[in-house]
N, C-alpha and C positions, 0 to 999 in steps of 0.2 A: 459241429456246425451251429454257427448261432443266427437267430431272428433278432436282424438289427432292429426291426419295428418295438419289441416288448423286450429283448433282452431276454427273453427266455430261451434254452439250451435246447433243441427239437431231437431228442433220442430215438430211434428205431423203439417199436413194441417189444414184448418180451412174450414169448407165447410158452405156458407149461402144461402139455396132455390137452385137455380141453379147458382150461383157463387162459383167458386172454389176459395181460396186463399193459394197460398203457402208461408208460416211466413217466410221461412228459403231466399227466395229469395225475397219477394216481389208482386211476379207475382199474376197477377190476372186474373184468366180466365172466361170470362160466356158464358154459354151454354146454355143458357135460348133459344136461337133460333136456337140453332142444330137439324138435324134429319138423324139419320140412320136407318141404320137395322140391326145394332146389338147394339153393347153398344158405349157408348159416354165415351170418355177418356180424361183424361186434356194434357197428354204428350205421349210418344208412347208406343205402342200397338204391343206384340207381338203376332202372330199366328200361329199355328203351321196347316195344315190342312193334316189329312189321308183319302186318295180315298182308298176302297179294289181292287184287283187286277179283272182282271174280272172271272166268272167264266163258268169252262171248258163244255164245252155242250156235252151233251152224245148223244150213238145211238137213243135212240127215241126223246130224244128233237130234235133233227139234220130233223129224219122223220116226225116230225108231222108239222114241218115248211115245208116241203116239201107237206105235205099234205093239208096244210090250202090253201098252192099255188094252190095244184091241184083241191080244191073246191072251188077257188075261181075264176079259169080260165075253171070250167066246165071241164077239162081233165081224161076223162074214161078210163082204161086198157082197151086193145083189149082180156086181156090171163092171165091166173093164171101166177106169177112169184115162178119160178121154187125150191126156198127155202118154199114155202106154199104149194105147188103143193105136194112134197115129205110126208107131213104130210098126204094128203086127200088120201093117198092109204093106205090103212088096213094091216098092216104085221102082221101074226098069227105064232107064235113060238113056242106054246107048247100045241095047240089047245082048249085053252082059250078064245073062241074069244066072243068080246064085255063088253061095262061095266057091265051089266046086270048078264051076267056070270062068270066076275073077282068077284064080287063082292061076289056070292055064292060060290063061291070056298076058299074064304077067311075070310068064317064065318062072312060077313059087310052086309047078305040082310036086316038086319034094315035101314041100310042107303039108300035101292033102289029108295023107292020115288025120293027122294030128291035129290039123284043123278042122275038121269033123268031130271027130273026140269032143274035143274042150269044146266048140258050139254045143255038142249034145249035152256036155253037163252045165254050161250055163241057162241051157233051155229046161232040162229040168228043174234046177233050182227053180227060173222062174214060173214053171208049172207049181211046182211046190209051195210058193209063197205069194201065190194068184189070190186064194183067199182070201184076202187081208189087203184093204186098201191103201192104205200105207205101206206096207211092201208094197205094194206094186208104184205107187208115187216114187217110193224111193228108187227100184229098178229105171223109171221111168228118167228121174233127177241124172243118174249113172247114164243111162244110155246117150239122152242128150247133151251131156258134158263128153262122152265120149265120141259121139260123133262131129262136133265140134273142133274138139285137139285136134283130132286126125283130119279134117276139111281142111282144117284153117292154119296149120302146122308142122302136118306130116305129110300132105299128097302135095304141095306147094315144091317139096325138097323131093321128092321121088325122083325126076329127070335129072337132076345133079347128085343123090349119091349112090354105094350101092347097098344092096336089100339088106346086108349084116347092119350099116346105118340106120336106114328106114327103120329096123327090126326094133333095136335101139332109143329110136326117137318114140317107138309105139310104146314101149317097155316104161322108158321114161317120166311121158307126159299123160299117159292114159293109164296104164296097167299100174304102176306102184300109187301113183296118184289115188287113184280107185280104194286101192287096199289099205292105203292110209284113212282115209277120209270112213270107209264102210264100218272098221274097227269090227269087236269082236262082243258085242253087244247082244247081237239075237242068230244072228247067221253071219257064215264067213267066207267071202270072198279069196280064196288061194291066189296063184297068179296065173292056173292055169284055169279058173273058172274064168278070172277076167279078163285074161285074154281069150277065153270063149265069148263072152258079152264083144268085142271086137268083130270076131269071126261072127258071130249071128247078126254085127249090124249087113256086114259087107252079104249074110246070108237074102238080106230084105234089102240090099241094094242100096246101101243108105252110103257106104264109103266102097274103094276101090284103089288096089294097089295100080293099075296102067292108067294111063294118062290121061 
């Protein structure tokens, strides 16, 4: 193969063990006693290198860093903060009151065990991590994104489908959501603790499966 440009004859290299030889010049390189830590090249080396940008820290990651601080400097709440506080008072609307009783009203006491169970252990969780103002911010973040999805979302679709749906949309947009977002940072949300945080809203009257 010839370069019409210079008339010179452009040979493949010749490579022997760890001597390179290039025919077309001459040159003879050995690497026999090179070492990096990447690859060994006879001439130059381009590289190109992508960093990802960083990424954006959300409301509970923001809080659990805040919290890992506050257990880790021992620092206690003196007092409920006032966005969790708002949840632990019972507002009764159409005299429905407790999960117990939504629940038969909405044709689900199969599901009563059960939903006892899981309320009581998301209730201790958040007895558990009441200490700590930041937990409790963060519970507080979760409960009202929770009752939100299911106001605005899932009680909307109740009269058109049936409860295995409902169950479904709960599952969906509040409960995996949850357990995405809580990660496994300081404490862990299962999916049966978070579907307990569901059952203790509708416990304080805050969501309801009848109409």
């Amino acid at each position: 193969m010839a370069d019409e440009g210079n008339g010179r004859s452009l040979v493949p290299r010749q490579t022997t063990g760890s001597v390179v030889v290039h025919q077309a010049t001459g040159l003879v390189v050995n690497q026999s006693g090179s070492k990096a830590g990447g690859d060994i090249v006879a001439r130059d080396k381009i590289e190109h290198h992508h960093y990802p940008g960083p990424i954006p820290s959300g409301v509970v990651e923001k809080l659990i860093r805040k919290l890992q601080a506050e257990i880790s400097l021992n620092v206690h709440a003196q007092h409920t903060v006032d966005a969790l506080a708002s949840f632990q008072v019972r507002r009764s609307i159409d005299g429905v009151d407790g999960l117990e009783a939504k629940l038969k009203f909405a044709d689900r006491e199969d599901q009563l065990w059960s939903a006892l169970d899981k309320k009581e252990q998301f209730a201790k969780l958040l007895q558990q991590w009441s200490l700590y103002a930041s937990a409790q911010e963060i519970f507080a973040y979760l409960l009202a994104k929770a009752e939100f999805e299911f106001n605005h979302f899932v009680h909307p679709r109740i009269p058109a489908l049936p409860s295995s749906e409902i169950d479904q949309l709960v599952h969906d947009r509040i409960v995996q959501t949850i357990i995405d977002e809580i990660g496994v940072d300081v404490f862990v949300l299962n999916h049966g603790t978070a579907m307990g945080m569901v059952y203790w809203l509708a416990e304080q009257c805050f969501i309801r499966w009848h109409k």
